[in-house]
C-alpha positions, 0 to 999 in steps of 0.5 A: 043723942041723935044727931040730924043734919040740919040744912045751915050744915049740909051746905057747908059740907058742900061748900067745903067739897066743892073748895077741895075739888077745885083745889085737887083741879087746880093742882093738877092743872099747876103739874100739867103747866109745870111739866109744859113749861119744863119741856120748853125749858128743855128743848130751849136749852138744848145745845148744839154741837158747837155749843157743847163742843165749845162749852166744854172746851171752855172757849168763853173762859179761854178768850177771856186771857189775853194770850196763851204760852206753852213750851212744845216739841214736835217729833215726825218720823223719829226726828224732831221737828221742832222745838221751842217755846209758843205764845199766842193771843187766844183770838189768834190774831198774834203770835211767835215760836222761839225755838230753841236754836235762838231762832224765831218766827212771828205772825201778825194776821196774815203777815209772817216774820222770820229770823234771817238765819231760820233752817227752815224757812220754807216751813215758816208760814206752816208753822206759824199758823199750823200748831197754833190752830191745833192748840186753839182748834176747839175755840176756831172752829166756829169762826165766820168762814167755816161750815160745818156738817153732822156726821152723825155717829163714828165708830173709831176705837171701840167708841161711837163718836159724835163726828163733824165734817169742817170745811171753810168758804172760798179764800178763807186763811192761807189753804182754804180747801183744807178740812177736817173730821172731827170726833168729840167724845159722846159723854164729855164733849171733848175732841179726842181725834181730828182727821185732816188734809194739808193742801199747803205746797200740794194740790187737793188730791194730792192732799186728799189721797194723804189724810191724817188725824191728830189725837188729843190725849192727856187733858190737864186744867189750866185755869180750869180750862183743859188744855191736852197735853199730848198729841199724837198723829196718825195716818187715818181714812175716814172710812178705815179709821186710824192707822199707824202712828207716825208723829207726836207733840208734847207739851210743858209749861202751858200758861195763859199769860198778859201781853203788851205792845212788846210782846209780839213786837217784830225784831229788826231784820226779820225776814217777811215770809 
């Protein structure tokens, strides 16, 4: 048979491949806006390193506890330093160390208490607020008051760590010029080494020409949340890296636990620091 195309015919041939190039136009144009629309979701996306830091560290899961108790015994030089048992809001505002010896030290802000009889009381408002800092550093360090300035990538144990220099504004806690270098771990996020000064009963340079660095090893999940288990200390320059080890803390029993007006109750006759 011989089949001619007959007018009617050919514009529905037209119609249809008109329809199928709109179409083809259409979906590509829908792939070019997803795509846009992916990059902006992704730069808006895109964390900080205090987002990152704090997001691994799980500091919003962390402040979600009322406080934190651990067991905890510090050694520097071969010697034990301390010994005893911790709890401390984790908004830091609150705080006591039973020690071993049936001692005790307790903070409330910036006020420190201390048993009469505490061997050393000279340490006491050091102790009170330096461990806790440590334990709680990841979740402190974007606190109102601190400045923080990238360092871009160091080097230090065969690893190019993402660095961070952490200074405070004047007349921020009780050593304000004190500050920090710390080095969270490329993949995970995680603080692995803080590089130091301790400016408490020395002057600046005196603390400046002392530096050392404290490493956080030994993450275990508390609640999901990861808590190190192990620290260790160093003597440290920012430009030579670690040096030899010269103290360590090791931690036990780390639970988030409930407080109430008792807890951090102040005991009749305690000493004001």
């Amino acid at each position: 048979m011989n089949f001619r195309f007959r007018p009617a015919f050919l514009g529905v041939l037209t119609f249809v491949f008109l329809c199928n190039c709109n179409d083809a136009k259409s979906s590509k144009q829908v792939e070019e806006e997803s795509n846009i629309t992916k990059e902006q979701t992704e730069v808006k996306e895109e964390l900080t390193w205090l987002e990152q830091t704090e997001k691994a560290h799980k500091k919003s899961e962390l402040l979600s506890h009322d406080a934190i108790a651990l067991d905890m015994v510090i050694n520097f030089g071969g010697n034990e330093r301390l010994n005893g048992r911790m709890t401390f809001l984790t908004n830091s505002t609150k705080g006591k160390i039973e020690l071993k010896d049936g001692t005790a030290i307790y903070f409330d802000g910036a006020k420190v208490f201390h048993s009469p009889d505490l061997k050393n009381e000279k340490a006491a408002r050091f102790d009170a607020y330096t461990w806790m800092y440590f334990l709680l550093f990841p979740s402190k360090i974007g606190d109102d008051g601190t400045v923080l300035k990238d360092l871009g990538q160091l080097q230090m144990n065969d690893v190019a760590y993402n660095a961070q220099h952490l200074s405070f504004k004047g007349d921020i806690g009780d050593a304000p010029d004190d500050w920090y270098v710390i080095y969270s771990h490329p993949e995970t996020n995680l603080i692995d080494y803080a590089g130091y000064i301790v400016t408490a009963n020395k002057s600046l340079e005196a603390a400046e020409a002392d530096p050392h660095a404290i490493g956080y090893e030994d993450y275990k999940s508390i609640d999901g949340i990861p808590v190190p288990h192990s620290w260790k200390y160093y003597e440290w320059t920012k430009e030579k890296g670690l040096g030899k080890e010269i103290g360590f803390a090791n931690l036990s029993n780390v639970e988030f636990v409930d407080v109430d007006a008792s807890t951090f109750a102040i005991p009749e006759g305690f000493v004001e620091k």
